[in-house]
N, CA, C and O atoms as CSV, one atom per row, in Angstrom:
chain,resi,resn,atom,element,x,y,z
A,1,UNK,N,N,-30.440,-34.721,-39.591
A,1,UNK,CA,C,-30.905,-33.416,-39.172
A,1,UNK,C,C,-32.427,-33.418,-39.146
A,1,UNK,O,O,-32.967,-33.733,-40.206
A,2,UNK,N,N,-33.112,-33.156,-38.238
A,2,UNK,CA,C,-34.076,-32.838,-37.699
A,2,UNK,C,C,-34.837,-31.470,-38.320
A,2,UNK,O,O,-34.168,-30.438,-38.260
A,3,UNK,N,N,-36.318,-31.369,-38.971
A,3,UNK,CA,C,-36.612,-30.638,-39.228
A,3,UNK,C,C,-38.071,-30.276,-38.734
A,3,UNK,O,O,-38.368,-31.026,-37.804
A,4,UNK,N,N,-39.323,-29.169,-39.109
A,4,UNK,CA,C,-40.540,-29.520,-39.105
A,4,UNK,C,C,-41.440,-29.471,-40.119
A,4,UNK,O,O,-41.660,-28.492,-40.833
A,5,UNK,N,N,-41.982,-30.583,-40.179
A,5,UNK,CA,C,-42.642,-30.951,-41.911
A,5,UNK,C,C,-44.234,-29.990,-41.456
A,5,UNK,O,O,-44.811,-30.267,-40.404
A,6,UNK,N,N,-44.799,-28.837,-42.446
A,6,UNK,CA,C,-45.758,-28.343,-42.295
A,6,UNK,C,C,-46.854,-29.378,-42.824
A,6,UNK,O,O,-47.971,-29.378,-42.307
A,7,UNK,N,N,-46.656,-29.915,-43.452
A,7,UNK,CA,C,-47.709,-30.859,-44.019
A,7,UNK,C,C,-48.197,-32.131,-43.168
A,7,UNK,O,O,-49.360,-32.470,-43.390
A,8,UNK,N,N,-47.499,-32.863,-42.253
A,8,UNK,CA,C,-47.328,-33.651,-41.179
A,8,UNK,C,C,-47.419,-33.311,-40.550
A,8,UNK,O,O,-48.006,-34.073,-39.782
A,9,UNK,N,N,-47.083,-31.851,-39.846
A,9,UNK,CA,C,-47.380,-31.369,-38.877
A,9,UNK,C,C,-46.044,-32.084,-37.664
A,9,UNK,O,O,-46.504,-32.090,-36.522
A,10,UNK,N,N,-45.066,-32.456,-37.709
A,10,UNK,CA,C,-44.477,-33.463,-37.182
A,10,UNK,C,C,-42.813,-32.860,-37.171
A,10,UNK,O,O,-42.472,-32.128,-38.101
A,11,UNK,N,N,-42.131,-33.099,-36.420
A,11,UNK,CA,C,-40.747,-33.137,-36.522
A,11,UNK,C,C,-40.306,-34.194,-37.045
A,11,UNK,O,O,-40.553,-35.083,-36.230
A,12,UNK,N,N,-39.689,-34.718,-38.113
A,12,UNK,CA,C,-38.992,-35.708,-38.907
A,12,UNK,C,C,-37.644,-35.328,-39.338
A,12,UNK,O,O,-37.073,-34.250,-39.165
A,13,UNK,N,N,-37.294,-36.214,-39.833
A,13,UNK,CA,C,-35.575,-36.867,-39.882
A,13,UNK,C,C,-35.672,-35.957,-41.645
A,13,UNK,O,O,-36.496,-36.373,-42.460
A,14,UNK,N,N,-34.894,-34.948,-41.947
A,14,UNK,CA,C,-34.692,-34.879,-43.753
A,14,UNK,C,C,-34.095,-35.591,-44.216
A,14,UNK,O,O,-33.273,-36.201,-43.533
A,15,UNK,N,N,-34.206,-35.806,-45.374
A,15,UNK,CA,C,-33.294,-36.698,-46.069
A,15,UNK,C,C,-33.160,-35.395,-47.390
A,15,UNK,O,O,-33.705,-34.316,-47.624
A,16,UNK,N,N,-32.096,-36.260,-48.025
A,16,UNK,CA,C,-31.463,-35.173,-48.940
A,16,UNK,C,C,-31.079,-33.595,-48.326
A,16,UNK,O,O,-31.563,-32.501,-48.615
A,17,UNK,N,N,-30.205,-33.903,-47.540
A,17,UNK,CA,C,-30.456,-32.374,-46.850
A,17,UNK,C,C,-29.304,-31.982,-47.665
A,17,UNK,O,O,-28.521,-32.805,-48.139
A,18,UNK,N,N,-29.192,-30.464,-47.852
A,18,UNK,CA,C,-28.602,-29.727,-48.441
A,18,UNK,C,C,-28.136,-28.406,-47.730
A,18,UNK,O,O,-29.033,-27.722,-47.237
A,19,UNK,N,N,-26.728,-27.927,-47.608
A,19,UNK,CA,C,-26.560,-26.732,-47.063
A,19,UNK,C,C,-26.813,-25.520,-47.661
A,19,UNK,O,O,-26.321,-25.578,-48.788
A,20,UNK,N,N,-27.198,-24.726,-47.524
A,20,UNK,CA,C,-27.446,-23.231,-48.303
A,20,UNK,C,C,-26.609,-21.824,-47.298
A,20,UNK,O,O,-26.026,-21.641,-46.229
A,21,UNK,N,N,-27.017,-21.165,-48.414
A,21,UNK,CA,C,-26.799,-20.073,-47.768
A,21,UNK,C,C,-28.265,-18.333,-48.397
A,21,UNK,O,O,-28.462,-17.741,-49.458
A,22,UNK,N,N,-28.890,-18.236,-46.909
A,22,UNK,CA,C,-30.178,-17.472,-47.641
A,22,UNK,C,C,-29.752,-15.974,-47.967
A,22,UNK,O,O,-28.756,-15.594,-47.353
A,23,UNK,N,N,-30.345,-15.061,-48.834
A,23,UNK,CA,C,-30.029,-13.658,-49.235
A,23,UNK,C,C,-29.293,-12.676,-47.894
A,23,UNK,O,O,-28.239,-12.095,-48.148
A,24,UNK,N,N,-29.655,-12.599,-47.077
A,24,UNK,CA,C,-29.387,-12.088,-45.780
A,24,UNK,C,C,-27.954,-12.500,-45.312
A,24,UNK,O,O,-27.343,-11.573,-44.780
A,25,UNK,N,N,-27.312,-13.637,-45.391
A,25,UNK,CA,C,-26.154,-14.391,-45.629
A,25,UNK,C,C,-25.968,-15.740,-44.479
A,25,UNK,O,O,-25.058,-16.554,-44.316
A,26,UNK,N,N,-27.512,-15.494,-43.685
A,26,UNK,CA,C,-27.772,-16.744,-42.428
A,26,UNK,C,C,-27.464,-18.263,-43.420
A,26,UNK,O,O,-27.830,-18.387,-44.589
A,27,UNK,N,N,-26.870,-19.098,-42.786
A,27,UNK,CA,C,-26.585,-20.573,-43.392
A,27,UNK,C,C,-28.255,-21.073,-42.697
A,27,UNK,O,O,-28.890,-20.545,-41.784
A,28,UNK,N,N,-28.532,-22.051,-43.393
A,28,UNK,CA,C,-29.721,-22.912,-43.722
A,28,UNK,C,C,-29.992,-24.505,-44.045
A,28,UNK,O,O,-28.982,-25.141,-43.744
A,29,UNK,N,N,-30.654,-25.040,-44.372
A,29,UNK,CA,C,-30.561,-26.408,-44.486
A,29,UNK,C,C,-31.546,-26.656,-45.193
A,29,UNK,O,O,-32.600,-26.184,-44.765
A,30,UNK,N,N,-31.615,-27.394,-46.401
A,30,UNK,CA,C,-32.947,-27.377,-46.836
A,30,UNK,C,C,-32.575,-29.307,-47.210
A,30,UNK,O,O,-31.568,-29.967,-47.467
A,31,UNK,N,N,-34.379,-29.641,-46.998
A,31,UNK,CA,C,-34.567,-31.243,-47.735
A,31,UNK,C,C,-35.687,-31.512,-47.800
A,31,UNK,O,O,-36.459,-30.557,-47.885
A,32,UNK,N,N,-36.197,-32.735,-47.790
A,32,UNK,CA,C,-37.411,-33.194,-48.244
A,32,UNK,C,C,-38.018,-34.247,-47.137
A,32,UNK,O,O,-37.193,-34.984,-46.596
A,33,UNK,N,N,-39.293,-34.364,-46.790
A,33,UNK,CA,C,-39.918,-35.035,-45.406
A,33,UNK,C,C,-39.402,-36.761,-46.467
A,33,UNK,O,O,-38.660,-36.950,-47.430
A,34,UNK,N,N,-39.982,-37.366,-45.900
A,34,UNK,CA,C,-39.191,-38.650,-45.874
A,34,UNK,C,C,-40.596,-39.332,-46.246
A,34,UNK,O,O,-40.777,-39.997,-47.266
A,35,UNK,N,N,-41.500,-39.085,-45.326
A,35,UNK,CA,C,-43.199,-39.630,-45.455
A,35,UNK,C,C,-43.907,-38.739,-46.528
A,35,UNK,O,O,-44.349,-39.464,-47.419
A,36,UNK,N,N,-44.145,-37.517,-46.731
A,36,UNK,CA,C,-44.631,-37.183,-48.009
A,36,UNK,C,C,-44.413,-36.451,-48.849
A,36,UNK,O,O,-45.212,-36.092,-49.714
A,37,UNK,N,N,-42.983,-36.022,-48.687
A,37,UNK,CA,C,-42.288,-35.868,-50.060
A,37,UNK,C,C,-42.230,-34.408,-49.676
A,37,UNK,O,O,-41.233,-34.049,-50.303
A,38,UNK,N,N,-42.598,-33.530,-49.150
A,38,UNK,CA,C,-42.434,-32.013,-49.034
A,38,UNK,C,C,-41.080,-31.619,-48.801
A,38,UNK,O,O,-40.262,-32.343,-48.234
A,39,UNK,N,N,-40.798,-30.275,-49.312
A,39,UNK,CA,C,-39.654,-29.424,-49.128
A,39,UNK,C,C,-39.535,-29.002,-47.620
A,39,UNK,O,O,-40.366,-28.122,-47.393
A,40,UNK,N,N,-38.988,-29.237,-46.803
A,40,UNK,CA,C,-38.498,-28.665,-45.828
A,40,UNK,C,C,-36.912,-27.792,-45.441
A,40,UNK,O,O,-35.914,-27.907,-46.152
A,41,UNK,N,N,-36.959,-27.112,-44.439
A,41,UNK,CA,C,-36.583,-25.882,-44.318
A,41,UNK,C,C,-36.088,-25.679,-42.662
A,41,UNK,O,O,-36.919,-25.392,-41.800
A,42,UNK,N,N,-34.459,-25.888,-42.312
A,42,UNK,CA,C,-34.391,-25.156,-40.935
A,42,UNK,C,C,-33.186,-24.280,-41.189
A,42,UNK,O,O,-32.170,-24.403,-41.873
A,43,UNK,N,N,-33.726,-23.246,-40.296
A,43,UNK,CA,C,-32.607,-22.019,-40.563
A,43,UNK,C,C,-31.521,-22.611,-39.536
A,43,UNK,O,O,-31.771,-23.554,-38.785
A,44,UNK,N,N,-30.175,-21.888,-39.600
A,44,UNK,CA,C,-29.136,-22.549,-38.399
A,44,UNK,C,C,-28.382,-23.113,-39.077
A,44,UNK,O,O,-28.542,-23.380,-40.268
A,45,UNK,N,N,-27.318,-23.408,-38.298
A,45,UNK,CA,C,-26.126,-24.033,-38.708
A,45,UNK,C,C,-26.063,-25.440,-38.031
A,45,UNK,O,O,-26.338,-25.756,-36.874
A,46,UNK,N,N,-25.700,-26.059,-38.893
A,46,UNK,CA,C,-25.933,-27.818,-38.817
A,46,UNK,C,C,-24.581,-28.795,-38.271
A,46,UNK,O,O,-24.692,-30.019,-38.201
């Protein structure tokens, strides 16, 4: 899954991705950039 790393500035590959679900009840995706370690974040269903 495809995300966008704010810190890279870059669209990259997550790793560790994880499904969620946010307060509102939208499903989500959360993981970590691969190159420098940041939390990333795409809303949507995967």
């Amino acid at each position: 899954m495809q995300g966008y790393c704010m810190k890279c500035k870059t669209k990259r590959e997550m790793k560790s991705t994880e499904q969620v679900t946010m307060k509102n009840g939208r499903p989500a995706t959360k993981g970590i950039c691969p190159t420098c370690g940041t939390k990333m974040f795409k809303i949507g269903k995967s």
